[in-house]
C-alpha positions in Angstrom: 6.9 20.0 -15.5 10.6 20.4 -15.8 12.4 17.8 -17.5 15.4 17.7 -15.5 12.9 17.5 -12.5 11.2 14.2 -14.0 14.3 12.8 -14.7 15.5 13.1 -10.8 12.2 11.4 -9.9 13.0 8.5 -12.6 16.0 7.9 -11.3 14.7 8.0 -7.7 12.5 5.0 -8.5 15.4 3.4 -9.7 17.7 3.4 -7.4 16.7 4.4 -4.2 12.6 3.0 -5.0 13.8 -0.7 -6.1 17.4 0.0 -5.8 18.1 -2.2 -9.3 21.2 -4.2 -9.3 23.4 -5.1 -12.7 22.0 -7.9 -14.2 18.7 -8.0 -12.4 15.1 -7.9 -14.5 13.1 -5.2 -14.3 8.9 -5.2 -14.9 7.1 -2.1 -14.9 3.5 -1.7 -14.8 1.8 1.9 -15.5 -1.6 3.3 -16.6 -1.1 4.9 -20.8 -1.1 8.5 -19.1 2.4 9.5 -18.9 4.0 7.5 -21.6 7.1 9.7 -22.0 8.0 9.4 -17.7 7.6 5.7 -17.7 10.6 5.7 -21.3 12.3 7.5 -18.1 11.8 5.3 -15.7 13.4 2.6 -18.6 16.1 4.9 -19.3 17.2 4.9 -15.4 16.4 1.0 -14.9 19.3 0.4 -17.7 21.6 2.8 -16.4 21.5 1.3 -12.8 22.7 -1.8 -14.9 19.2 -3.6 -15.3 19.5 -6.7 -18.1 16.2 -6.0 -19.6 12.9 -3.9 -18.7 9.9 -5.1 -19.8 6.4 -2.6 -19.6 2.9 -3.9 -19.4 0.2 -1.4 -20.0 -3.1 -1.2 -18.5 -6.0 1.3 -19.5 -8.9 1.5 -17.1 -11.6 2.2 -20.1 -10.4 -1.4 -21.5 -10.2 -3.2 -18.3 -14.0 -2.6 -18.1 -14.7 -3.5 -21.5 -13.0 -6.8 -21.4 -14.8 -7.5 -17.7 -18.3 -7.0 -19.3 -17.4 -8.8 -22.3 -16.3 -12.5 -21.0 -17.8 -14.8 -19.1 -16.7 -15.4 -15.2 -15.7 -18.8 -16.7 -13.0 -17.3 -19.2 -12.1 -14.3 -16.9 -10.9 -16.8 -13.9 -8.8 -19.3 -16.7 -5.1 -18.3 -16.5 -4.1 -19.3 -19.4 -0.9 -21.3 -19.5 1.6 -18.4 -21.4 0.2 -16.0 -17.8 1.3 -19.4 -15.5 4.4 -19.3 -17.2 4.8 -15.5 -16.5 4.3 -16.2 -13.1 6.7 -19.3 -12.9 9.6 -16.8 -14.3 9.3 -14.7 -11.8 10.0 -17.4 -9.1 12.8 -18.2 -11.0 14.7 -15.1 -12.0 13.1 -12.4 -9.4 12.7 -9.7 -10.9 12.2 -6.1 -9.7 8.7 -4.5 -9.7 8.2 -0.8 -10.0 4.3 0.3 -10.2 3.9 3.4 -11.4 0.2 4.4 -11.0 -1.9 7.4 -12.1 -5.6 5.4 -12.7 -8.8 7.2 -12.4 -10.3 6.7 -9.2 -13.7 6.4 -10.5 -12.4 4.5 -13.3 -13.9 1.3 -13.1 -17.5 2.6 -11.8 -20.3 0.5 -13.3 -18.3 -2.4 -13.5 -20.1 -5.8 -12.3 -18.1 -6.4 -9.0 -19.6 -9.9 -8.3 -18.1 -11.2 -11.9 -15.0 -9.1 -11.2 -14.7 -10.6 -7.2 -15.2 -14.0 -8.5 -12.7 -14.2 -11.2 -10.1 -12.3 -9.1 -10.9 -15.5 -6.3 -10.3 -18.2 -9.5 -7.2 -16.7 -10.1 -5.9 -15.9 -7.2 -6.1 -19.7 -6.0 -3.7 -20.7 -9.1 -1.3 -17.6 -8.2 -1.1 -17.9 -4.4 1.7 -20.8 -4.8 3.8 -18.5 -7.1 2.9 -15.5 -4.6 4.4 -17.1 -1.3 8.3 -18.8 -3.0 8.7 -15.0 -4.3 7.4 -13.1 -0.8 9.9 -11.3 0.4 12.3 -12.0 -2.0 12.4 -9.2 -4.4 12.5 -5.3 -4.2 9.4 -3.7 -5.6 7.9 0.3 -5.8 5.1 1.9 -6.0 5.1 5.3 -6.7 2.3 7.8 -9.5 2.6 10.1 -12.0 -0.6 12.3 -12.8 -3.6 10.6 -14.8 -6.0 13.8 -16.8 -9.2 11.9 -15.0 -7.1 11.8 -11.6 -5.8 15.4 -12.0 -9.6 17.0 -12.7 -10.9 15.1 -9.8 -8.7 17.0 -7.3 -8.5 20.3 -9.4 -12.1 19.9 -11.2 -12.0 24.1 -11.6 -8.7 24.1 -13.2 -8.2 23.2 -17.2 -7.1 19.9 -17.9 -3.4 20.9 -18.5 -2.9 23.2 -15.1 -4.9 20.0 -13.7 -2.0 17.8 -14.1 1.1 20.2 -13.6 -0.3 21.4 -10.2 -0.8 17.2 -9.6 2.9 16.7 -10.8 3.6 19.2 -8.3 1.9 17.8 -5.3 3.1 14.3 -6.5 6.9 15.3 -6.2 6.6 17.7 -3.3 5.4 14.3 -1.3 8.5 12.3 -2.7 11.0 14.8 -1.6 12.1 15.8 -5.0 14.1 18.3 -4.1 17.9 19.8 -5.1 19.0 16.3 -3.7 16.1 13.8 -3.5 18.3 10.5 -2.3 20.2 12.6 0.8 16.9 13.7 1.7 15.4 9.6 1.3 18.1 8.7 3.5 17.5 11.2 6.5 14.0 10.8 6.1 15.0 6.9 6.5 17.0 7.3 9.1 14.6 9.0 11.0 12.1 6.4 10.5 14.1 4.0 11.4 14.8 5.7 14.9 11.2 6.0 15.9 10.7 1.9 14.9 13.5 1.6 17.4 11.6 3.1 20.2 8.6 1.5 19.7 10.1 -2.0 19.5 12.0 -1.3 22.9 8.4 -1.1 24.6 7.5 -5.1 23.9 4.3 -3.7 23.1 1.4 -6.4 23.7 -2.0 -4.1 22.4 -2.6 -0.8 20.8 -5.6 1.0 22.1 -7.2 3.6 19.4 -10.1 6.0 20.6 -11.2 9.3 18.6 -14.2 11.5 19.3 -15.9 10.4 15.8 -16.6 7.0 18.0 -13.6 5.1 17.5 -12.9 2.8 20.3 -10.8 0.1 19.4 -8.3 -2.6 20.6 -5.6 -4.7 18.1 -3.5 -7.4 19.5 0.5 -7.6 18.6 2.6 -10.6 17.7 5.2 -11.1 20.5 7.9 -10.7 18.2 6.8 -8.5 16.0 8.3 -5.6 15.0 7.6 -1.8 13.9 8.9 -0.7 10.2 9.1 2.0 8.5 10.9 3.4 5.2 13.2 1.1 3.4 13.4 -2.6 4.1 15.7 -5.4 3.1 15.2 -8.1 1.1 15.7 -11.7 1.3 18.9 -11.6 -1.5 20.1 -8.6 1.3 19.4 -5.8 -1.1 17.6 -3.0 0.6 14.9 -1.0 -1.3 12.2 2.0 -0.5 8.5 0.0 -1.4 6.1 3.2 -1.0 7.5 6.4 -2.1 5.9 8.1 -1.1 5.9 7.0 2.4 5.5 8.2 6.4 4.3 5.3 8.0 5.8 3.5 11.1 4.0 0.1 10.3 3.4 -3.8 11.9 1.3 -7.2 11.3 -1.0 -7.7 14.0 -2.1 -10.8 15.4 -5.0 -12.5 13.5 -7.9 -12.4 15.6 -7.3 -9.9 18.1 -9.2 -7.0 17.6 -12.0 -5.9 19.5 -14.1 -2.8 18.9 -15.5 0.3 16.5 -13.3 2.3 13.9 -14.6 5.2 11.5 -13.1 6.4 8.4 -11.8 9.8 8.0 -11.0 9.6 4.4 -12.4 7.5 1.2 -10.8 4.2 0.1 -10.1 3.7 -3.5 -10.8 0.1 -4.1 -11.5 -1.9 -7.6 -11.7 1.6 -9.1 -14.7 2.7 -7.4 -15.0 5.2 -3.7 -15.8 3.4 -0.6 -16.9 6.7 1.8 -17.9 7.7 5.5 -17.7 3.9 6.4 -16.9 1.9 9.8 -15.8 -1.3 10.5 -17.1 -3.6 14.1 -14.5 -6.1 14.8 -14.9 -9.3 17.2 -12.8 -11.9 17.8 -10.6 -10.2 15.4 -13.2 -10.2 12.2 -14.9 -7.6 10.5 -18.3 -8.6 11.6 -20.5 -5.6 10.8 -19.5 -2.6 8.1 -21.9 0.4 7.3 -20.5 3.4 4.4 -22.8 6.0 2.8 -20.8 5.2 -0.1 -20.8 1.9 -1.5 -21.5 -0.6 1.5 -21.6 -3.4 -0.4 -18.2 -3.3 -2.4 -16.9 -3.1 1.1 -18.9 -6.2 2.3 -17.6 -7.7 -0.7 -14.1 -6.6 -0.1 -14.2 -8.4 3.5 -15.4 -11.6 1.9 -12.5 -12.0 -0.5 -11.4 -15.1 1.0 -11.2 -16.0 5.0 -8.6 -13.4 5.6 -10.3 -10.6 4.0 -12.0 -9.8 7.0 -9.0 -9.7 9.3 -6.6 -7.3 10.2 -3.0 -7.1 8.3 -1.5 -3.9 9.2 -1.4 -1.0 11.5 0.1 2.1 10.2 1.2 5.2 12.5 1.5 8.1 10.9 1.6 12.0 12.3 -1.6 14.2 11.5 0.4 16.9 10.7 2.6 14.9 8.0 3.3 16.6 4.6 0.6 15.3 2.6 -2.3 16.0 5.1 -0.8 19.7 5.8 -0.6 19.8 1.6 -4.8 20.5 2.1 -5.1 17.9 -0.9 -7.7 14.8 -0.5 -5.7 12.6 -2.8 -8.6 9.6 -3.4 -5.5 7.4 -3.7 -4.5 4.8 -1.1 -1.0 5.8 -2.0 -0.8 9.1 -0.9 -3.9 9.4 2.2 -2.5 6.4 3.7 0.5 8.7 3.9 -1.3 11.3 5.5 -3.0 10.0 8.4 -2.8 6.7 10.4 -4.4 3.9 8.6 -4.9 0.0 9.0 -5.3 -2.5 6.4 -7.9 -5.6 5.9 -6.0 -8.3 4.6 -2.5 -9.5 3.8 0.0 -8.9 6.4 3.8 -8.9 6.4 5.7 -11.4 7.4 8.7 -9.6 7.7 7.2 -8.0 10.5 8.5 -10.4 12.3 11.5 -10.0 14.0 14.8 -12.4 12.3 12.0 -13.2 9.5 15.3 -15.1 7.4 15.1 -17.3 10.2 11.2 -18.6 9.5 9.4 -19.9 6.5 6.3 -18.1 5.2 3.9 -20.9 6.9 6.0 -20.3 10.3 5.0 -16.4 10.2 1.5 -16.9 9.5 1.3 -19.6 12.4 2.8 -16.8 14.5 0.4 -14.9 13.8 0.0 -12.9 10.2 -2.8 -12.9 8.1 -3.2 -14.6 4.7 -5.1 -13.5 1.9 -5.5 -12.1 -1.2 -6.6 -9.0 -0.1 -4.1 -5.7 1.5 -6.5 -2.7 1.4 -5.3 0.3 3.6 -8.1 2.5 5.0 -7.5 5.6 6.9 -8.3 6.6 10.4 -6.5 9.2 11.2 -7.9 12.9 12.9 -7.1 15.8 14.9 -7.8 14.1 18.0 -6.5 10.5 18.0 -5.3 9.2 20.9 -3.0 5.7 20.9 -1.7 3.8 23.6 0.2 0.9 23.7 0.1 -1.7 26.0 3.3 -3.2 27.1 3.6 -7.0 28.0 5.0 -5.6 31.3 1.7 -3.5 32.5 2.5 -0.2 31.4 0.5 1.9 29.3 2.5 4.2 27.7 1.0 7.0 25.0 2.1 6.8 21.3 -0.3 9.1 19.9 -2.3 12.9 21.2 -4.4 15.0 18.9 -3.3 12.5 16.1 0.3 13.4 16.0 3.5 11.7 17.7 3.2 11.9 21.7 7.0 10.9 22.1 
């Protein structure tokens, strides 16, 4: 790939992804596959007047080695130089730019239980840390192509042609085109618009039914609100967190969701494929899951903690978006989220809700948004989904027909 191409993506990330401002921190965090775009994405951090960039590394064949080789005991310590890591970041708020490219087979093989169980150690000494910095700081995520990545979605091709026809589907997506921050901003913009419709409707339920048996009901917060494209931060500074991205998206309320939903694509989770799966919910909780693929990483994945199992997103998204007419299964959350509607066990937003400034983080969730330690998007999206949204003033009024926009 061109360069001058990459470079225009690099700077993308930097100033339209996490928008950095002069004298703000910068922490990057990318798989050891494209070395030479992440001294880019450095390059551009600086020259949007970033103080200091600071890279940590991961590499999937190591992450499993280190798993199997310590104890549940020492994998769930965080040792006290990581606490103070995490106690920086509360302090100086940094920006985060994710730049990801892993396998998505990666971690196959890997004990889940020891992995799950240290993951819930952990996650009870960072969840203080977590909540002061929520909402606070810009962050991105955004991929470059891995080798193991590229040959999974062009196995026929060699391992070179594998990764430039990736690169190419990868930037085609982000709108890396003659001028890729005009064409963020009207792609923005007209995000932004269709958020504004949907919040005039003071919608109470959304209503999802598909011929593959989907048939299922998700309750809204009262003042809750659509979003979609960039956001704003609590220091004001506004940012792009997915690029990249074609969702209209809102928290639901925890523990209204009644029904059936089926898959239509695979979710990447802890390295490993979860396929052909569906999803019972009562009372708002996942109560029964079935897959083809790996049932029980997804029945672990809903036991995570108490808030695994709840809802923490719903995603709109056109069936005929970019990256599902691009033909490509992407097997990364990233992208197929992108490409079909999705919802999401897990975590939900608390500046979903409308004037969130206004509320602490404990005032959101008792409105209504989920906690936990999970956000897992998984796609539902298909050629015939039908929507409707139920308005707090008895009208039912259609979002979505044969999966695309019906407004």
């Amino acid at each position: 790939m061109k360069k001058t191409v990459l470079r225009k993506y690099a700077k993308l990330l930097a100033t339209v992804g996490i928008n950095v401002q002069k004298g703000q921190e910068v922490f990057i965090y990318a798989e050891l596959d494209q070395p030479e775009f992440v001294k880019m994405a450095v390059e551009e951090c600086y020259r949007a007047g970033a103080k200091r960039v600071v890279v940590d590394w991961n590499y999937q064949p190591l992450e499993k080695i280190d798993i199997r080789g310590r104890s549940v005991k020492n994998l769930s310590t965080l040792e006290p130089w990581e606490e103070a890591r995490w106690k920086h970041y509360t302090e100086e708020i940094p920006c985060r730019l994710y730049i990801i490219s892993e396998d998505p087979d990666g971690l196959k093989g890997v004990n889940q239980e020891k992995m799950a169980k240290s993951q819930q150690a952990r996650y009870k000494i960072i969840k203080p840390y977590r909540d002061q910095i929520e909402n606070k700081y810009q962050w991105c995520i955004a991929a470059v192509p891995g080798a193991a990545w590229a040959k999974k979605l062009f196995p026929t091709l060699p391992r070179g042609k594998a990764i430039e026809k990736l690169w190419e589907a990868i930037l085609s997506a982000s709108r890396i085109g003659d001028d890729p921050v005009e064409a963020w901003n009207a792609h923005n913009a007209d995000l932004m618009k269709r958020c504004e419709y949907l919040n005039s409707l003071g919608i109470e339920s959304l209503e999802y039914h598909s011929s593959n048996g989907t048939n299922l009901r998700v309750g809204m917060i009262e003042d809750a609100v659509f979003k979609g494209g960039g956001e704003t931060s609590l220091q004001g500074i506004f940012f792009n967190p997915n690029i990249p991205t074609e969702e209209a998206f809102i928290s639901p309320k925890r523990g209204e969701a009644e029904g059936i939903v089926y898959s239509t694509k695979p979710l990447s989770y802890q390295g490993q494929l979860i396929e052909d799966f569906s999803i019972r919910f009562e009372g708002g909780k996942a109560v029964e899951v079935h897959a083809k693929k790996n049932e029980e990483l997804l029945k672990k994945l809903i036991s995570m903690d108490d808030g695994a199992a709840y809802l923490g997103e719903c995603a709109l998204v056109p069936y005929n978006s970019p990256i599902q007419e691009s033909g490509l299964l992407f097997y990364n959350t990233l992208f197929d989220e992108n490409a079909a509607c999705h919802l999401a066990l897990g975590m939900g937003f608390a500046d979903t809700i409308r004037d969130f400034e206004k509320y602490s983080l404990e005032e959101c969730r008792a409105k209504g948004i989920n906690d936990s330690m999970v956000h897992e998007d998984f796609m539902i999206g298909s050629a015939d989904l039908s929507i409707d949204a139920h308005t707090r003033d008895g009208r039912t009024v259609p979002l979505f027909r044969n999966g695309n926009w019906a407004f």
